[in-house]
C-alpha positions as CSV (number, residue, x, y, z in Angstrom):
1,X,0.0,0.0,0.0
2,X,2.9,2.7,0.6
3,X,4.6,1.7,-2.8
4,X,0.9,2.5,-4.4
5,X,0.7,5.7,-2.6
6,X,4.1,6.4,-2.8
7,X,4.3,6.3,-6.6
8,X,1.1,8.4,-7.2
9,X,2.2,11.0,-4.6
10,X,5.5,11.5,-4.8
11,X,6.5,10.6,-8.3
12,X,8.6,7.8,-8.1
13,X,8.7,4.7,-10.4
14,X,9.5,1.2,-8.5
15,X,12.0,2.9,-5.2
16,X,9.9,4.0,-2.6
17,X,11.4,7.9,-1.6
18,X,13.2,8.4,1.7
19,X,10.0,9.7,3.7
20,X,7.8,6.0,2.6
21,X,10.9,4.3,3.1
22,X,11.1,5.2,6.5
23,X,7.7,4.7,7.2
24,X,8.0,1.1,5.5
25,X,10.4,0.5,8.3
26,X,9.0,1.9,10.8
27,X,5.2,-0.3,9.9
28,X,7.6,-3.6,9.5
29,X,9.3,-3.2,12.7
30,X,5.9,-2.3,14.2
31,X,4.5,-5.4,13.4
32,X,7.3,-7.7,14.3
33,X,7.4,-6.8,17.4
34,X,3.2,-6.7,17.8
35,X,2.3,-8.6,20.9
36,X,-1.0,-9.9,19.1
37,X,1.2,-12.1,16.4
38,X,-0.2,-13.7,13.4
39,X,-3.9,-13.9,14.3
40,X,-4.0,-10.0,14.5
41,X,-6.9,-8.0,13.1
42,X,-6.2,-4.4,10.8
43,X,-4.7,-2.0,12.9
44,X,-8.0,0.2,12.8
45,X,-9.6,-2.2,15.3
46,X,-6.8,-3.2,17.3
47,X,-6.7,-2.2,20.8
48,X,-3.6,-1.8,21.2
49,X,-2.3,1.6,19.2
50,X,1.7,1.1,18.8
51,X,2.0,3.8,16.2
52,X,3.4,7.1,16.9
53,X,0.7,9.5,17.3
54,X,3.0,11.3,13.9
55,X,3.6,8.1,12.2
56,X,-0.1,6.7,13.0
57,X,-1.3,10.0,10.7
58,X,1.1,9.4,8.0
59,X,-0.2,5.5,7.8
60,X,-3.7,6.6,7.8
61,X,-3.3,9.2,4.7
62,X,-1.4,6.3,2.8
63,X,-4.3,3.8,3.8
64,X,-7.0,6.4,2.9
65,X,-5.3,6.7,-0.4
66,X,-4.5,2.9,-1.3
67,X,-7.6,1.1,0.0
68,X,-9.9,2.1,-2.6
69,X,-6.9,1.4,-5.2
70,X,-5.9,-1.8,-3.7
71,X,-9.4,-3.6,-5.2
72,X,-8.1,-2.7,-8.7
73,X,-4.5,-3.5,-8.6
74,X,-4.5,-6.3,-5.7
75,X,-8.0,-7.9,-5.2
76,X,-6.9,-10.8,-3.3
77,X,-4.5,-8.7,-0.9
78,X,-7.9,-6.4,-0.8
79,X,-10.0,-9.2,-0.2
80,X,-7.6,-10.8,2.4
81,X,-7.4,-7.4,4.1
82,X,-11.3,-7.2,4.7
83,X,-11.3,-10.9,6.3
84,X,-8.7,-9.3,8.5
85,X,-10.9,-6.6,9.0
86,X,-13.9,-9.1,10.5
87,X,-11.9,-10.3,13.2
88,X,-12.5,-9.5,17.3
């Protein structure tokens, strides 16, 4: 989803720029360490919040932009996502 949103919005071609590279990271390392595991729901219902309050923003503008998006380029991620999204 940041690579989607990263090539519309900032122009790049198949390198994600510095600012979604970091936040690539950042996500990754967020979920590694996510004391939920595998059987996790989306973040949007989790209650536990382990984003940064700045870097919890940043994930919701690239998720506001790539959702809708993701049905066309990546039904079966986007499909996947909303049985995700169904879990307590």
């Amino acid at each position: 989803m940041i690579a989607l949103y990263c090539r519309a919005n900032h122009s790049t071609n198949n390198e994600l720029c510095q600012e979604c590279a970091k936040l690539h990271d950042y996500a990754v390392a967020r979920l590694g360490r996510c004391p939920l595991g595998v059987g996790k729901t989306t973040c949007a219902k989790c209650p536990i919040h382990c984003y940064k309050p700045d870097m919890r923003a940043q994930i919701k503008r690239v998720m506001r932009y790539s959702g809708p998006r993701m049905l066309r380029r990546h039904p079966l991620l986007a499909l996947m996502h909303q049985l995700d999204s169904l879990r307590a």
